[in-house]
N, C-alpha and C positions, 0 to 999 in steps of 0.2 A: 251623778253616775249611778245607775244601778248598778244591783249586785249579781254577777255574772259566773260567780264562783260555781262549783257544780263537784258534785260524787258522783264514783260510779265503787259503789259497793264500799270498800274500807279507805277506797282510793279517792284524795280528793285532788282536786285541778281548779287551778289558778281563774280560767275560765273552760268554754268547751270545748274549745277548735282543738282537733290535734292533726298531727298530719298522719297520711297514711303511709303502709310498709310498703315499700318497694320505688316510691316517689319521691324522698325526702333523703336517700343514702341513709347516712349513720348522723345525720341533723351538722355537724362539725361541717360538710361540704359547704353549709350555704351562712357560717357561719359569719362573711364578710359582706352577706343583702342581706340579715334580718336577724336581729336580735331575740333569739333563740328562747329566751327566758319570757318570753313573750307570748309563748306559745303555752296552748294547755299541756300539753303531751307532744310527745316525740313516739313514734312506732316506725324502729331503725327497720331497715330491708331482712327479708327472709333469713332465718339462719338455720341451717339442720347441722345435726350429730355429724356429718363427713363432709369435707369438700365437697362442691359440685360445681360443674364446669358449666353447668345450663344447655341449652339450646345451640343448635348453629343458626349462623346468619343468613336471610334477614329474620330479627326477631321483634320487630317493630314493626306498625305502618299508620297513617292517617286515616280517619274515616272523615267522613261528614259530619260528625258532630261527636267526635271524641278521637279515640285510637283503640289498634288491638296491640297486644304484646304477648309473645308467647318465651320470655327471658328464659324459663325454668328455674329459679331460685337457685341463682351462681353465688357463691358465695363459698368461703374460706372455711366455714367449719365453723360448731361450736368453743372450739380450743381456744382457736385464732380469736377468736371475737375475745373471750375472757382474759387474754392476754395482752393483745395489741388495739383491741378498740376500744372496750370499756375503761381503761385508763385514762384516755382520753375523752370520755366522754360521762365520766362519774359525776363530777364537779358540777356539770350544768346545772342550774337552778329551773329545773321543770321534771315532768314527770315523764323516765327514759322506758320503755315500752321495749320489748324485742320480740319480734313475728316469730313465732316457732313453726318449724315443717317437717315433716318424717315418712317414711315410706312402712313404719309398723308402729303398732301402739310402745312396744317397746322401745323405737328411737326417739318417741316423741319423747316420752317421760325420761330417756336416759342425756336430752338437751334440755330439756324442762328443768333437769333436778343439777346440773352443773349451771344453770343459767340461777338456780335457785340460793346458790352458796355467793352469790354479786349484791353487795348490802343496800347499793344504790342504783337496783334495777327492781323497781316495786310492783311490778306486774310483768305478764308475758300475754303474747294474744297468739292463740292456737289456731294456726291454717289448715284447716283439716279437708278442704279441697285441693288434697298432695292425691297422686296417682299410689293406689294401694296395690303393692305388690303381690300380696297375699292373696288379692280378688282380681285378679287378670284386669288390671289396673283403673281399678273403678276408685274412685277416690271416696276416700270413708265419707265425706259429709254429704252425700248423697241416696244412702241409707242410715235408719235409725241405729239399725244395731252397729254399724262401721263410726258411726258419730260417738255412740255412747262409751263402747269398748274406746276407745284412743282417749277420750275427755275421762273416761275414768280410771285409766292407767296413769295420764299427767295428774289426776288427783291427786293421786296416792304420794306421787313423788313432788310435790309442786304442791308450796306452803302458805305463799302470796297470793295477789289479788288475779286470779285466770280469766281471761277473755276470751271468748271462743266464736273466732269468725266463721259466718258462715254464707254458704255459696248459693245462690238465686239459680241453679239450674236442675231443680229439681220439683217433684210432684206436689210436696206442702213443705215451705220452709217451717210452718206452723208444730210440725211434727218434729221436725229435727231440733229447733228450739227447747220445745220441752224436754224432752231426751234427754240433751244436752245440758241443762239445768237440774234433772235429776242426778244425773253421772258427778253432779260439785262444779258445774259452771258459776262462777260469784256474777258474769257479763256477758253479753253478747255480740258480736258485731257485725252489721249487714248493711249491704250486699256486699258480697267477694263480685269479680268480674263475672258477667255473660257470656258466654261460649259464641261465639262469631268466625267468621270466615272473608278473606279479601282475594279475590282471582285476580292475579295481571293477564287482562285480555292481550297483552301482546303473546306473552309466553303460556299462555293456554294452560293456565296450572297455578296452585294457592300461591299469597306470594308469601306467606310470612313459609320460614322450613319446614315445620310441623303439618303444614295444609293449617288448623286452628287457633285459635289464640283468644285470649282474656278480652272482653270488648269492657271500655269503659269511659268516662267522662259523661258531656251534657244528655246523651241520646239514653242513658240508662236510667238518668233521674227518677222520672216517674213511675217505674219498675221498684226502686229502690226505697223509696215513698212509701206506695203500697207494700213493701213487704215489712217496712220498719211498723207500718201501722197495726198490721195483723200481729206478727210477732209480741208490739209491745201489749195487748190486749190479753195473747196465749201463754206468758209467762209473769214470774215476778219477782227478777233478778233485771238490774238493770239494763237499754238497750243503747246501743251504739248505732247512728246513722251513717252509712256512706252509700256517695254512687252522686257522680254528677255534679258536686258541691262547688259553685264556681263563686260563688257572692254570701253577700249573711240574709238576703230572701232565701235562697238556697236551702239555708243552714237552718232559720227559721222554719222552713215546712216541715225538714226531718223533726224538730224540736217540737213542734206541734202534735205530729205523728205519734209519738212519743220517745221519744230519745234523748236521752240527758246529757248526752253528749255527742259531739260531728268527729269527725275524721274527712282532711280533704286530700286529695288523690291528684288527678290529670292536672287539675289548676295550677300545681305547684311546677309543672313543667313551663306553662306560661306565665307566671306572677313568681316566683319564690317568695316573696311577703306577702302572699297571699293571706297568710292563714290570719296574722296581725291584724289584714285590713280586715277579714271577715269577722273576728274577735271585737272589734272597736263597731262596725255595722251591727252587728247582734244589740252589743249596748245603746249604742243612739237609736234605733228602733223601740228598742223598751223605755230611753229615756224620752220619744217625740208620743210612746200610745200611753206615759202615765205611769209602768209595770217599775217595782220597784225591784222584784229580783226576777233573774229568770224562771224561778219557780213557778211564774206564775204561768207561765207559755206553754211548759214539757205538758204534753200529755194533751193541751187544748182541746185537738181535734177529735180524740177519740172517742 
């Protein structure tokens, strides 16, 4: 058995699969197909400072080689979660992640820092591809200064290990990255979804409610690839791969790219043990090419 174990900054993990926000619930859903504890990490669905009701329906659709989603981060609230979910969900023996979201730098850090008083929630990963109210709804991770100002307001308030995902629909993720790491990012994690569109030609008009929505799964991979490659090259705070991740070749390219650790996403709609089987694939790969830890892959190709 190699050694599959992996950190990302103070943070270590069992191995490097984890699953991502928005695709896994609060990990407790899928608690009866897959032994949880099995998993690197867990990164529970969106949470922000207020209730939010999300999107109207439909806020889903299929593509050709993935889906789009345009849910809007529904969810009960900060309160709710430190109340009635983390209780339930303390106990797990893996590392419990929670997606933060905010519509000002002030909300992020005023969920950041109630999320930060939870003894057994050891990191938070910062969505900062939320629509910014402030900027006629340009989402901060798509300028530097809108990345920097929110990553270094959750600073301030935010004590543990911060993740700060970040969104592929912009001019250099390369810039926002560093930014992002100067403002007290310890991680980073990429790709967020691609901005996409699906027309129902019967009804002459977008079909998801929004007209836009989140593209994601196998069709973004290689998008995804490239920008964990670039990224891990323009910083030196460690990198997170997502986008696309269906198998442990998958997972192995981002690991190559350099990413010391995966997050899988759309797959878990079609596998819920997916993440297990791609954690066990990652090691028999390294145990059939010789590698005795993963250490020795991260970074390969660069």
């Amino acid at each position: 058995m190699a050694d599959i174990r992996t950190n990302i900054g103070g943070l270590s993990l069992k191995n490097p699969v984890m699953t991502a926000s928005g695709t896994f619930g609060y990990g407790i859903e899928f608690a009866d197909l897959v032994n949880l504890e099995d998993i690197g990490g867990i990164i529970v669905k969106g949470t922000t400072l207020n209730p939010r009701e999300g999107n109207d329906y439909p806020r889903m659709a299929e593509t050709p080689s993935g889906m789009l989603n345009c849910v809007g981060l529904q969810n009960k609230g900060v309160d709710y979660f430190c109340q009635h979910i983390y209780p339930e969900i303390k106990d797990i023996n893996t590392n419990m992640i929670v997606n933060v979201s905010g519509s000002s730098p002030d909300d992020y850090a005023e969920c950041a820092s109630r999320i930060d008083a939870l003894d057994n929630i050891p990191a938070i990963e910062l969505n900062i591809s939320c629509p910014n109210v402030k900027q006629g709804g340009m989402a901060f991770g798509v300028t530097t200064k809108g990345a920097y100002e929110v990553v270094k307001a959750v600073r301030e308030a935010y004590h543990k290990t911060l993740i700060v995902k970040l969104s592929p629909n912009v001019t250099s993720i390369t810039d926002i990255a560093k930014v992002v790491e100067d403002a007290g990012a310890d991680a980073v994690s990429l790709i967020n979804t691609l901005m996409g569109m699906v027309i129902d030609t019967e009804r002459r008009k977008p079909l998801l409610s929004i007209g836009t929505g989140g593209l994601s799964g196998p069709a973004v991979k290689p998008v995804a690839v490239r920008c964990v490659w670039q990224v891990a090259k323009a910083v030196r705070i460690p990198v997170i791969g997502l986008g696309g991740i269906m198998n442990a070749k998958d997972a192995i390219e981002f690991l190559m790219a350099g990413a010391c650790a995966i997050e899988i996403g759309t797959a878990n709609f079609i596998d819920p043990a997916v993440s297990v089987k791609v954690a066990q694939g990652i090691n028999d790969w390294l145990d059939q090419h010789g590698c005795k830890s993963i250490k020795e892959i991260i970074g390969a190709a660069l």
